[in-house]
C-alpha beads as a LAMMPS data file, in Angstrom:
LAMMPS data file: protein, C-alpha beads

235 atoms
234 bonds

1 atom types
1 bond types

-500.0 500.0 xlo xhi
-500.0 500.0 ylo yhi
-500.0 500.0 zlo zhi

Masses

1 110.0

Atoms # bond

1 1 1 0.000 0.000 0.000
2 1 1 1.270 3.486 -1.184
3 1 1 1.994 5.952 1.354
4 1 1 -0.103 9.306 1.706
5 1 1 2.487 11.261 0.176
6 1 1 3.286 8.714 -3.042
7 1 1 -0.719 9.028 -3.155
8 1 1 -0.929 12.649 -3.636
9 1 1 2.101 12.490 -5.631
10 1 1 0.707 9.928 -7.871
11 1 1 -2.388 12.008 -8.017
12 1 1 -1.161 15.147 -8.867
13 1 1 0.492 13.995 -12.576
14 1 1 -2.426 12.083 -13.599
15 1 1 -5.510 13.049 -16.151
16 1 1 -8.147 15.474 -14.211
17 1 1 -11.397 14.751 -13.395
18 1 1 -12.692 17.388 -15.427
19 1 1 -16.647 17.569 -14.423
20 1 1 -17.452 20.790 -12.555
21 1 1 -20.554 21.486 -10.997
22 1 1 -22.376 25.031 -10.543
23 1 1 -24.720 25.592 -7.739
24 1 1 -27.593 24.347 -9.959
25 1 1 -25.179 21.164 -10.421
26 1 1 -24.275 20.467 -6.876
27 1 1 -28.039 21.349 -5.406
28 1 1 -29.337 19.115 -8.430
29 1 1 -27.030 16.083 -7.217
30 1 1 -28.097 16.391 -4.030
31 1 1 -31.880 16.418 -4.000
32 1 1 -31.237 13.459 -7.088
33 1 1 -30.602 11.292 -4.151
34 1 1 -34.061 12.418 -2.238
35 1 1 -35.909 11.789 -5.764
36 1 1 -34.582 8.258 -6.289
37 1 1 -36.277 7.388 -3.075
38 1 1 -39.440 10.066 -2.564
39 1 1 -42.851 8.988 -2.467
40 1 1 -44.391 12.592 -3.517
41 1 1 -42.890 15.327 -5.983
42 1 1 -41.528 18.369 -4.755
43 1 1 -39.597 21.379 -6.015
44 1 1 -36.898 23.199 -5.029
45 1 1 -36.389 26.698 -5.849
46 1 1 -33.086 28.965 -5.153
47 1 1 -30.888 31.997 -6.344
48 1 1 -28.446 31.891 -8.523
49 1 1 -26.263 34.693 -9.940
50 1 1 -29.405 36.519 -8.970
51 1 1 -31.524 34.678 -11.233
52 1 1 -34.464 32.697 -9.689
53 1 1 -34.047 28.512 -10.234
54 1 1 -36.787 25.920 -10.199
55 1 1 -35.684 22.409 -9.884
56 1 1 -38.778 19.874 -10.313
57 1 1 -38.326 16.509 -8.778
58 1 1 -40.344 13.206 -9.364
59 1 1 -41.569 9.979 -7.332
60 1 1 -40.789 6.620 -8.127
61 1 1 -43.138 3.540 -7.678
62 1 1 -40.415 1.177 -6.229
63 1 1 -37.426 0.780 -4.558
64 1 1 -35.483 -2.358 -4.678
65 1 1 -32.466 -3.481 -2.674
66 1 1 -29.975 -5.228 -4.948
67 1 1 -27.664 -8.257 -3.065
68 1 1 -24.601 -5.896 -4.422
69 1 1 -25.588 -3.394 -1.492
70 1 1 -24.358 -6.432 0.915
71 1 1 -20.653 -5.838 0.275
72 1 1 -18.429 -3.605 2.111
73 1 1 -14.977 -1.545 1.208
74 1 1 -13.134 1.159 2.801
75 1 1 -11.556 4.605 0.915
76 1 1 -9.255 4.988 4.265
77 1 1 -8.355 1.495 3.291
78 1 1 -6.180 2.524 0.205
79 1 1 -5.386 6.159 1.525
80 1 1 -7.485 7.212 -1.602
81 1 1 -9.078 10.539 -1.579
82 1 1 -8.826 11.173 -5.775
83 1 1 -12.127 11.910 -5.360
84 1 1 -11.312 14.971 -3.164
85 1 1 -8.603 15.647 -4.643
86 1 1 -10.572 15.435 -8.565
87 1 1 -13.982 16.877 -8.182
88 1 1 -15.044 20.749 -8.236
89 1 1 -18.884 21.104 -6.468
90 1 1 -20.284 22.519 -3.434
91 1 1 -20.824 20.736 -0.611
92 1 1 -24.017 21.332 0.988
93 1 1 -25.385 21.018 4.744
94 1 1 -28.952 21.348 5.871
95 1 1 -29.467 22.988 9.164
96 1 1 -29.394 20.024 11.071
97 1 1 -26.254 18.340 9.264
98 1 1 -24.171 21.530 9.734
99 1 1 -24.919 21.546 13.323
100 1 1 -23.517 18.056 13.276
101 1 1 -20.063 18.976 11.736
102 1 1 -19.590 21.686 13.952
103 1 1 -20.373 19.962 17.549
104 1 1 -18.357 16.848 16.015
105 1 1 -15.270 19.456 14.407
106 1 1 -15.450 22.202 16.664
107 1 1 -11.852 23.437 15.576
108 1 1 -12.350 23.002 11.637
109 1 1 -12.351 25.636 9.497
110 1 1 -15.958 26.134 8.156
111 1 1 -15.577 28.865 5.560
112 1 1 -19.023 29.100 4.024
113 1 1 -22.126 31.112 3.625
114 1 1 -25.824 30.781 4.280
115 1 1 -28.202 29.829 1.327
116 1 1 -32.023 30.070 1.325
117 1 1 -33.162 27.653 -0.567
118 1 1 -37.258 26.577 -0.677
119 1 1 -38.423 23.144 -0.685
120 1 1 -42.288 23.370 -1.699
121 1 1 -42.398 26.909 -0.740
122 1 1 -40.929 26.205 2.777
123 1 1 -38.099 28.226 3.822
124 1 1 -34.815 26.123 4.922
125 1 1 -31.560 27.666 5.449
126 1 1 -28.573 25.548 4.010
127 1 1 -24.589 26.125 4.694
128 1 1 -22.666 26.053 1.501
129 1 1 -19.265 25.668 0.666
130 1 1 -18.076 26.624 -2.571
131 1 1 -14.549 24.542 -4.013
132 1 1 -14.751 25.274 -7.935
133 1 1 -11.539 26.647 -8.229
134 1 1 -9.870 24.449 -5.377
135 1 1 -9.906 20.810 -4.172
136 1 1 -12.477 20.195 -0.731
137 1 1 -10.836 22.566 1.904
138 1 1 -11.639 19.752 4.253
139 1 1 -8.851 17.456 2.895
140 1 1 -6.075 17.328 5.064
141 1 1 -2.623 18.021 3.292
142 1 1 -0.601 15.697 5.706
143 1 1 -2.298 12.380 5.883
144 1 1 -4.197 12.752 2.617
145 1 1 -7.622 12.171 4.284
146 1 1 -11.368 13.604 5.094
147 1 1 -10.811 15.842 8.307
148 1 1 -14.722 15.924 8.966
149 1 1 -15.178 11.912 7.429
150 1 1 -18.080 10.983 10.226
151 1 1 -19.853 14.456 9.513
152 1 1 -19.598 15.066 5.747
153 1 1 -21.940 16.087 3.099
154 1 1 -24.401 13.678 1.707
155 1 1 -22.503 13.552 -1.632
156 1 1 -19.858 12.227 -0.139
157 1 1 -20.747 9.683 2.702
158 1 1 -22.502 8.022 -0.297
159 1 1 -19.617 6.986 -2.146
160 1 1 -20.354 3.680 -4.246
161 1 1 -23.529 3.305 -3.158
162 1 1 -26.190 4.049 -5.943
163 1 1 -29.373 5.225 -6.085
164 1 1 -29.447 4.104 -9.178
165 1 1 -33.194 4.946 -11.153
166 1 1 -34.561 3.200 -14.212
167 1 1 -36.831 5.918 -15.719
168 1 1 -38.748 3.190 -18.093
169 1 1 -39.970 1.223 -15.111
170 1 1 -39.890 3.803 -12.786
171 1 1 -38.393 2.036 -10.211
172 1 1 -34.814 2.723 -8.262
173 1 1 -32.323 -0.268 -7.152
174 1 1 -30.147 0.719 -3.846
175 1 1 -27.163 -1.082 -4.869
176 1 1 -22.940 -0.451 -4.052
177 1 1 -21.099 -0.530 -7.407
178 1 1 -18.886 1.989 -8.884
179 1 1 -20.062 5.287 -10.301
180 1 1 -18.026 6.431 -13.945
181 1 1 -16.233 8.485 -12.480
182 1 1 -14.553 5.697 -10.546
183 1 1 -13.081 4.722 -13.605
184 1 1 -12.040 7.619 -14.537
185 1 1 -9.645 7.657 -11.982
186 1 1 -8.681 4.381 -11.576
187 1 1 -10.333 3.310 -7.907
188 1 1 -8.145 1.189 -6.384
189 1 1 -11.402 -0.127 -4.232
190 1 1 -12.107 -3.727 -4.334
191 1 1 -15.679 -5.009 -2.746
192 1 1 -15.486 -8.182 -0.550
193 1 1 -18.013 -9.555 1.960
194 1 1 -19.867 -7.985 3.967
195 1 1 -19.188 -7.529 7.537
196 1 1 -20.876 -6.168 11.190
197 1 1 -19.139 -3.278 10.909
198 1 1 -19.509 -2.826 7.267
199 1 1 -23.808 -3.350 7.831
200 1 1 -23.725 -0.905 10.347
201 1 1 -21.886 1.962 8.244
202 1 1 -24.264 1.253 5.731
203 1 1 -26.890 1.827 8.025
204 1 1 -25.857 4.735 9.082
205 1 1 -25.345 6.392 5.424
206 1 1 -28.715 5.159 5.020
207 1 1 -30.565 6.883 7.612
208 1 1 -28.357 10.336 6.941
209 1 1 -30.409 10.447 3.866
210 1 1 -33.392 9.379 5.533
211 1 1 -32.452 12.498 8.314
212 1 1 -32.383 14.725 5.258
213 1 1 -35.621 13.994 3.776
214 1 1 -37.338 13.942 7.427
215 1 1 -35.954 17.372 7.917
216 1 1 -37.183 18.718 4.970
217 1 1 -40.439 16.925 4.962
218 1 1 -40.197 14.515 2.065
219 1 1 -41.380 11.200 2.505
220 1 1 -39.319 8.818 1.175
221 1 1 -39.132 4.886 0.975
222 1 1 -35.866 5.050 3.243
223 1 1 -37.792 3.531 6.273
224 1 1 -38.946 0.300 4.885
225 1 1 -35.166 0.175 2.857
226 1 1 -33.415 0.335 6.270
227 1 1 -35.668 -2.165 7.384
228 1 1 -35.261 -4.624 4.612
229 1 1 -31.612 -4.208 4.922
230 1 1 -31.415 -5.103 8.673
231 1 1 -33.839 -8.064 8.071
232 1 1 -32.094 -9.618 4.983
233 1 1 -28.451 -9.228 7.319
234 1 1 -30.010 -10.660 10.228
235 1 1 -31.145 -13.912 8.675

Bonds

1 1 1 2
2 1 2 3
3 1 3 4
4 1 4 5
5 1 5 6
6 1 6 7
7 1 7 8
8 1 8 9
9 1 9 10
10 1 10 11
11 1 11 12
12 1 12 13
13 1 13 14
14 1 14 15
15 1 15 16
16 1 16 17
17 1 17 18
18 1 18 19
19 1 19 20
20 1 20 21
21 1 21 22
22 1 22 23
23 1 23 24
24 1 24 25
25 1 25 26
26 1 26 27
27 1 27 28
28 1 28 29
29 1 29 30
30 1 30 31
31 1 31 32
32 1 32 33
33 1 33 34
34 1 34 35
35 1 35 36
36 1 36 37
37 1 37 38
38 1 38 39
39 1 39 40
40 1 40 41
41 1 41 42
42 1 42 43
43 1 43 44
44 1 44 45
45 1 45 46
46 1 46 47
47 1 47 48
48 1 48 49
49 1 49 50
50 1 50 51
51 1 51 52
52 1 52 53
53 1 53 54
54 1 54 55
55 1 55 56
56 1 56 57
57 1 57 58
58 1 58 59
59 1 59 60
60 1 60 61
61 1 61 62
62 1 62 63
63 1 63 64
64 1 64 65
65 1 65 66
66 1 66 67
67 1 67 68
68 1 68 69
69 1 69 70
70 1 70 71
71 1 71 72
72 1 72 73
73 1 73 74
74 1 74 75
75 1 75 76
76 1 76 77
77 1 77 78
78 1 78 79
79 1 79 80
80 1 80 81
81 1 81 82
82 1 82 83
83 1 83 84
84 1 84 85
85 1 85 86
86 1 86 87
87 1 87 88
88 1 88 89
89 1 89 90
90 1 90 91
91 1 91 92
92 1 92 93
93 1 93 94
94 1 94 95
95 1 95 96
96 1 96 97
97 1 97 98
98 1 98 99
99 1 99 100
100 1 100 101
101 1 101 102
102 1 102 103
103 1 103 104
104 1 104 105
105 1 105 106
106 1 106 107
107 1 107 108
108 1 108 109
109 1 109 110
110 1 110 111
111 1 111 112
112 1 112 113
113 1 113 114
114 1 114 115
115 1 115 116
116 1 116 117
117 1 117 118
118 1 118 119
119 1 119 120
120 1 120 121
121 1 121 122
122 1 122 123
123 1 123 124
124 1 124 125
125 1 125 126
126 1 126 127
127 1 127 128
128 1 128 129
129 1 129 130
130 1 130 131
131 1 131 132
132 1 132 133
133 1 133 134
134 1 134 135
135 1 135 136
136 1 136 137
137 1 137 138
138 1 138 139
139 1 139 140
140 1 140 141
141 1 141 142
142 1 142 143
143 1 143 144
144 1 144 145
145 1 145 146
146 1 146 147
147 1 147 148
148 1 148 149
149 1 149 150
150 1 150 151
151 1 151 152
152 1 152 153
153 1 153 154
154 1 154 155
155 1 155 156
156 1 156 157
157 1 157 158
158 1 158 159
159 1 159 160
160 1 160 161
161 1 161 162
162 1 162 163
163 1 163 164
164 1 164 165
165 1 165 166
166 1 166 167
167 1 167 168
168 1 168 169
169 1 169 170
170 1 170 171
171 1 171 172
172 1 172 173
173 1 173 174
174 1 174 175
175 1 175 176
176 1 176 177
177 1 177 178
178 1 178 179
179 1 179 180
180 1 180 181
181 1 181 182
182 1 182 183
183 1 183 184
184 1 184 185
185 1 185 186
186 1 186 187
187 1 187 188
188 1 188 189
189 1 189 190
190 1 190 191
191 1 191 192
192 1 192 193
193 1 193 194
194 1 194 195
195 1 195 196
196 1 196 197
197 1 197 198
198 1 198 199
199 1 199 200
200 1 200 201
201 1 201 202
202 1 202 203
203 1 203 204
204 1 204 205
205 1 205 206
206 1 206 207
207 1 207 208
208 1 208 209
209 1 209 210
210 1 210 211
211 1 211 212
212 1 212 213
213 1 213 214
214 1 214 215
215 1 215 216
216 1 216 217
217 1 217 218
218 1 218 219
219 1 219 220
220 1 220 221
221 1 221 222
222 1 222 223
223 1 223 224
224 1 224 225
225 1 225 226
226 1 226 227
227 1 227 228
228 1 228 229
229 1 229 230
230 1 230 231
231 1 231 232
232 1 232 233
233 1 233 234
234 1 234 235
């Protein structure tokens, strides 16, 4: 296993990641994972460059748990972080969620600003950091790793596992599989069984999505999903 330094040296001479998301992008990404799994529509609405944004979201009928979800890996495993390193977004905290990061990082640097964003007309304040022009400020330099890993955004405490929709039928399959971008940048992550400790972090990424809905009044399928998931490891 390559050292944290060889790993950002590696890093740093090979192809970018090149996809950049706006606002629009990074708000877009982030509700996609609340529309995979709601049970109602709902729009969101926000500024942009001053210009007003409506972002219309859709239910799905079903939601099916794929046997890939019950296998485990670890980033911290590899000393990987080419995904922070390689991607340009915002991350984004609801209310609740940045209240998290800062009672769990009370000395991290939290650089952002307020954003009003409406979720069927409801007001909800959100924390946004932008890092267009600069890899997450949250990666730390020395040991090449997430400095706020048990209280990061949505986006990523989801990594490789997929909400992943099938517009024909309607219907979205929870599964753990690599995303393109993975790759893209060669992942060095190999699945293997699934472990206690590997169902319980899956849990909990799980139920941080089903936090976020809940706290901005979506109803989702999450609740029966965690509950298939704990029966089907239990047996």
């Amino acid at each position: 296993m390559k050292n944290s330094l060889e790993v950002k040296e590696l890093m740093k001479k090979e192809r970018r990641f090149n996809s950049i998301y706006t606002l629009k992008g990074s708000i877009e990404k982030l509700f996609g994972y609340l529309e995979a799994v709601s049970k109602v529509p709902f729009f969101v609405s926000f500024k942009e460059n001053k210009k007003n944004v409506i972002l219309k979201f859709y239910p799905v009928k079903k939601v099916v748990v794929s046997d890939n979800l019950f296998r485990e890996y670890s980033c911290l495993d590899y000393n990987c972080s080419r995904c922070c390193w390689k991607k340009r977004d915002f991350n984004i905290y609801t209310t609740k969620q940045f209240e998290e990061l800062k009672n769990k990082y009370p000395n991290e640097n939290l650089p952002g600003k307020k954003e009003i964003i409406f979720v069927n007309d409801k007001i909800f304040e959100f924390y946004v950091e932008e890092n267009i022009n600069q890899y997450c400020r949250h990666l730390d330099d020395i040991n090449n790793k997430c400095k706020i890993h048990t209280a990061n955004p949505i986006h990523c405490a989801l990594p490789l596992i997929k909400f992943k929709q099938n517009k024909k039928t309607n219907t979205t399959h929870i599964t753990r599989e690599y995303f393109g971008r993975n790759w893209f940048m060669n992942c060095p992550v190999k699945f293997k069984p699934m472990t206690e400790e590997g169902f319980n972090t899956t849990i909990w990424m799980l139920s941080r999505v089903k936090d976020m809905a809940d706290e901005l009044n979506i109803p989702t399928y999450l609740p029966e999903v965690i509950e298939e998931v704990k029966m089907r490891w239990r047996k």
